[in-house]
C-alpha positions as CSV (number, residue, x, y, z in Angstrom):
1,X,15.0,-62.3,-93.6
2,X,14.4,-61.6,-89.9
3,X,15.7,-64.0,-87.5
4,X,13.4,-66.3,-85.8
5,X,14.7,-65.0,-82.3
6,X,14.0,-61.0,-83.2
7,X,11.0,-62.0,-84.0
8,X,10.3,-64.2,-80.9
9,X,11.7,-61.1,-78.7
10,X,9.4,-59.0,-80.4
11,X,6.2,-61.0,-79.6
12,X,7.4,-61.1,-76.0
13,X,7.0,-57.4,-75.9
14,X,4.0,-57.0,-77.9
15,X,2.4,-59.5,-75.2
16,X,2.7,-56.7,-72.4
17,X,-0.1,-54.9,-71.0
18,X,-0.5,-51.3,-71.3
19,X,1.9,-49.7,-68.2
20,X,0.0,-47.6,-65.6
21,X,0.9,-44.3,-65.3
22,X,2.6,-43.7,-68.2
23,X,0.5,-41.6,-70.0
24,X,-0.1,-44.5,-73.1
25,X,-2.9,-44.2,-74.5
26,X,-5.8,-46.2,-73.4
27,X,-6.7,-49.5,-75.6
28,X,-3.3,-49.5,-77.3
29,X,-0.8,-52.0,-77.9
30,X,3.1,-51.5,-78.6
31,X,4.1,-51.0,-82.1
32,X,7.5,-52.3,-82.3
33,X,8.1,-52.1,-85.9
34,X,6.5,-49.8,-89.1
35,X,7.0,-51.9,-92.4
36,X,8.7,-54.7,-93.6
37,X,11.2,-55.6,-90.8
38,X,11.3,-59.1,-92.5
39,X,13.5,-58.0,-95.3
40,X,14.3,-53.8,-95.3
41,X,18.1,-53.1,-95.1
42,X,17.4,-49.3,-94.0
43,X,15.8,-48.3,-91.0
44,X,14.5,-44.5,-89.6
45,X,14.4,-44.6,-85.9
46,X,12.8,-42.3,-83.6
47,X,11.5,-41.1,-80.4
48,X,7.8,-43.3,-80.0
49,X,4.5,-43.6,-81.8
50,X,1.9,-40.7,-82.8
51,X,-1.1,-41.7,-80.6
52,X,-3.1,-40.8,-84.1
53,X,-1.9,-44.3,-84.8
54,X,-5.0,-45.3,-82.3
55,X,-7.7,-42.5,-82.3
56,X,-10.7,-42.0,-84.6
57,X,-12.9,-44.4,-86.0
58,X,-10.4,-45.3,-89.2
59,X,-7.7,-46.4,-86.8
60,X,-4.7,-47.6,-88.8
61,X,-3.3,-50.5,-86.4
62,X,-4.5,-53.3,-84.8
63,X,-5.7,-52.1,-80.6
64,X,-7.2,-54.0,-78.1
65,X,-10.6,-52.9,-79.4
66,X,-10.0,-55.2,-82.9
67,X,-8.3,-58.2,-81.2
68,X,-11.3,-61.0,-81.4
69,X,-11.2,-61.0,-76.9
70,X,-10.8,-57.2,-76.6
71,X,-8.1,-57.7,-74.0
72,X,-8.1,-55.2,-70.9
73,X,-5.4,-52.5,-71.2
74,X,-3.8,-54.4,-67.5
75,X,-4.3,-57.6,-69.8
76,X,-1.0,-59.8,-71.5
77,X,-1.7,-60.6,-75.3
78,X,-1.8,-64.3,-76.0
79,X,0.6,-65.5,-79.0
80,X,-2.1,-65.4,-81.2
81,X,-3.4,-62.0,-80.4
82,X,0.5,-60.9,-80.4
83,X,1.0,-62.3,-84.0
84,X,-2.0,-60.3,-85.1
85,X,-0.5,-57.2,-84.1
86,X,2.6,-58.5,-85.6
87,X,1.5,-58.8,-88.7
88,X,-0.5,-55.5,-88.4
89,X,3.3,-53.9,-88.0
90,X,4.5,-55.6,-91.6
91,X,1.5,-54.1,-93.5
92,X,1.2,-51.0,-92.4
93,X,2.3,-49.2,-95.4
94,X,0.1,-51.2,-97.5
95,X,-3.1,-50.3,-95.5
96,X,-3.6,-46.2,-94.0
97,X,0.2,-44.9,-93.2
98,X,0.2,-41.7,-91.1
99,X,1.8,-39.9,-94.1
100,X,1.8,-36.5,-92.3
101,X,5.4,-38.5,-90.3
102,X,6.2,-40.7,-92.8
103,X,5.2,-39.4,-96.4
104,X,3.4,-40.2,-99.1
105,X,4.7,-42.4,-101.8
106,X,5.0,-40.0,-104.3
107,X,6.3,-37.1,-102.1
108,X,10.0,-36.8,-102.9
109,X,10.5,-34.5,-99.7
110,X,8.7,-36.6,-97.3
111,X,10.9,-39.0,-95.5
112,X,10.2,-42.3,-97.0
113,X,10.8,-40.2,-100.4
114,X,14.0,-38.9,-98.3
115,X,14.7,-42.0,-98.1
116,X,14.3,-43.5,-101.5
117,X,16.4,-40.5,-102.7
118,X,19.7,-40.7,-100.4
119,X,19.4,-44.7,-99.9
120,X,16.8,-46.2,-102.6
121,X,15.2,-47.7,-99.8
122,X,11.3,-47.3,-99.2
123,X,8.1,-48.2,-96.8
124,X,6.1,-48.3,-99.8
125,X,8.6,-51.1,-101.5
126,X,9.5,-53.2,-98.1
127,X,13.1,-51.7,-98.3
128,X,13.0,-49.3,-95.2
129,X,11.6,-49.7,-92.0
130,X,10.7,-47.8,-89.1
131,X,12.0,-48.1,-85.4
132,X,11.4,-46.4,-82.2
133,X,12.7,-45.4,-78.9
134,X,9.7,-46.8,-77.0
135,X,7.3,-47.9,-79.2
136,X,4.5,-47.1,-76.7
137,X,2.3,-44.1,-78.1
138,X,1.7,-41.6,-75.3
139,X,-1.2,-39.5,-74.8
140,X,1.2,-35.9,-74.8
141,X,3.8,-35.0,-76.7
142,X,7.1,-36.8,-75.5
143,X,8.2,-33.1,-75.1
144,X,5.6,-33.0,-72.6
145,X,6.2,-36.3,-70.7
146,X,7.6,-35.9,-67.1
147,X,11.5,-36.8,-67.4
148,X,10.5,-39.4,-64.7
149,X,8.4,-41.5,-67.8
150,X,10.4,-40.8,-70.3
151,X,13.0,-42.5,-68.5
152,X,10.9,-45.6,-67.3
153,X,9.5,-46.1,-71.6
154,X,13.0,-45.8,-72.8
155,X,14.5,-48.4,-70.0
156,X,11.7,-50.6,-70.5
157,X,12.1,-51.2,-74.1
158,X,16.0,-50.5,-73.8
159,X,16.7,-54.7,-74.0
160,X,14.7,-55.1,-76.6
161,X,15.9,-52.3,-79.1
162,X,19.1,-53.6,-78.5
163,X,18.8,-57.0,-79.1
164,X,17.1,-56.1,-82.4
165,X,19.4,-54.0,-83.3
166,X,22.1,-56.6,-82.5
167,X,20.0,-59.4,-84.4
168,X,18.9,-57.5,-87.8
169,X,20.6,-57.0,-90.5
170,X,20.3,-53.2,-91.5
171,X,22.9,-51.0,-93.4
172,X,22.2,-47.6,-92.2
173,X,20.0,-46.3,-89.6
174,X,18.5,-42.9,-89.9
175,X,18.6,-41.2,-86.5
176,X,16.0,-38.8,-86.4
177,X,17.4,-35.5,-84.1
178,X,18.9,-34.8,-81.4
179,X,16.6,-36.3,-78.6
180,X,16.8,-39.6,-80.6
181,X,20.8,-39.7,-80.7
182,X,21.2,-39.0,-77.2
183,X,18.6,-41.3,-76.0
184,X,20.4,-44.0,-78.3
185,X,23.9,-43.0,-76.8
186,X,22.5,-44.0,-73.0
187,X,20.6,-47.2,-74.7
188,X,24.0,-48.9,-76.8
189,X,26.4,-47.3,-75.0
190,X,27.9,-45.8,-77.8
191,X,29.2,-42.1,-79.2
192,X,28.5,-40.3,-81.7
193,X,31.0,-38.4,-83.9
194,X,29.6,-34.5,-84.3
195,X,30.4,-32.5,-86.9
196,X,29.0,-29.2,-87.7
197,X,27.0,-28.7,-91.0
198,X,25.2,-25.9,-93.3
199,X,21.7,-26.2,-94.1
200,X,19.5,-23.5,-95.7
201,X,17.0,-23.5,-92.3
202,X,18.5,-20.7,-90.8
203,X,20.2,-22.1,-87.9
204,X,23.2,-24.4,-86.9
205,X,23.0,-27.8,-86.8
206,X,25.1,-31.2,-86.5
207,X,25.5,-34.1,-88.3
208,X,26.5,-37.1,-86.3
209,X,27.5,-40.5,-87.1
210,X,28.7,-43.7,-85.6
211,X,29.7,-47.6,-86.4
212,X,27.7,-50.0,-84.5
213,X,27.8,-53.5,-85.2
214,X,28.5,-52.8,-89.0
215,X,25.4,-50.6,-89.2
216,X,25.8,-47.1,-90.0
217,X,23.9,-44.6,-87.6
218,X,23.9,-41.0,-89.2
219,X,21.8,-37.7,-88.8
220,X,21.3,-34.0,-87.9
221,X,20.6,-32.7,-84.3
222,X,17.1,-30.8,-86.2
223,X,13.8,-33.4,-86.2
224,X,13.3,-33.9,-90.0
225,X,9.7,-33.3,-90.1
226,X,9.7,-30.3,-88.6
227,X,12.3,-28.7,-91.7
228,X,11.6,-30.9,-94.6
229,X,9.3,-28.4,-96.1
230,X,11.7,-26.0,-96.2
231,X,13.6,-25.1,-99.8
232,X,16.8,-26.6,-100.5
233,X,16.3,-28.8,-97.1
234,X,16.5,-31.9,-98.1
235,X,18.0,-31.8,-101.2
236,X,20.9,-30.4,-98.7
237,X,20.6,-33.2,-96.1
238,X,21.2,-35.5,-99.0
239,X,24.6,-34.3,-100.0
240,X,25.7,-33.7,-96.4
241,X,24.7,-37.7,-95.2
């Protein structure tokens, strides 16, 4: 179970308003977690939210646009409209998932099925959950963020992600490319261990790996969803993590 204080120091973040000039996208709130943090013992983490979490009209996480007093975007969330979007985060796999990121259930190369495969852990089950960077969605591709925003997102959050990751309980972390691990270097203040891998995607890669606070942080320097479709890829990730 999640401690009371991660989930108090979650809240406190979820309570901020929207930050000007930082490309997030309008009428959004921060999504902190994906899934079950309550109870999974496996975690992915990556760069930030798709703003697809937010658009259309079959939106798939509470915004400020469901919240009973339709906060402003330059508005604080009170506790109660906090917990709703808490809550919101711990169902989100049993509601509309963005399974284009995060797979479908019975999709073996997607990454929850990844997931299930190399740790039997899963959204669908409560056994894996997601973590981000920032977990601000932006309006452009973080690729396509100035280095000046990407800078303030990451130290904003920076803290936080670290005292969750200091506070929960998780066996192995899933570090989701390159961008992800370096970011996470500057944020813990930790190194990873590189080694050099063969993967059928025709081009080098790295897996790295560190300790940190008995948790396990392992990956490649290639962004999984962006090879898993490939043959052999992940049944080759598998056997080199």
């Amino acid at each position: 179970m999640v401690n009371t204080s991660v989930k108090d120091k979650i809240l406190e973040f979820i309570k901020k308003p929207i930050p000007v000039g930082k490309s997030v996208v309008t009428r959004s709130v921060p999504i902190c977690f994906f899934g079950d943090i309550e109870n999974a013992k496996i975690a992915t983490l990556s760069l930030n939210p798709s703003d697809k979490e937010f658009l259309g009209t079959n939106k798939r996480l509470v915004d400020r646009d469901w919240l009973p007093g339709c906060p402003a975007d330059t508005a604080p969330l009170s506790e109660f409209e906090a917990c709703e979007v808490y809550h919101s985060c711990l169902g989100y796999f049993q509601n509309n998932p963005y399974t284009t990121w995060f797979g479908g259930i019975f999709n073996e190369n997607g990454m929850s099925g990844f997931m299930k495969r190399k740790y039997d852990a899963s959204y669908y089950e409560g056994t894996l959950v997601h973590l981000d960077i920032t977990p601000w969605a932006t309006s452009q591709k973080w690729r396509d963020l100035s280095e000046a925003t990407k800078n303030a997102l990451v130290s904003e959050y920076a803290p936080y992600l670290r005292f969750i990751l200091d506070n929960l309980d998780l066996d192995v972390i899933y570090v989701n490319g390159r961008s992800v691990k370096e970011t996470l270097e500057n944020v813990l203040n930790i190194k990873f261990v590189t080694t050099p891998v063969v993967l059928p995607i025709g081009a080098k890669s790295e897996k790295y790996e560190c300790v940190y606070n008995k948790t396990r942080l392992v990956g490649i320097n290639h962004y999984f969803q962006q090879q898993n479709t490939k043959p052999g890829f992940v049944d080759a990730l598998i056997k080199i993590l």
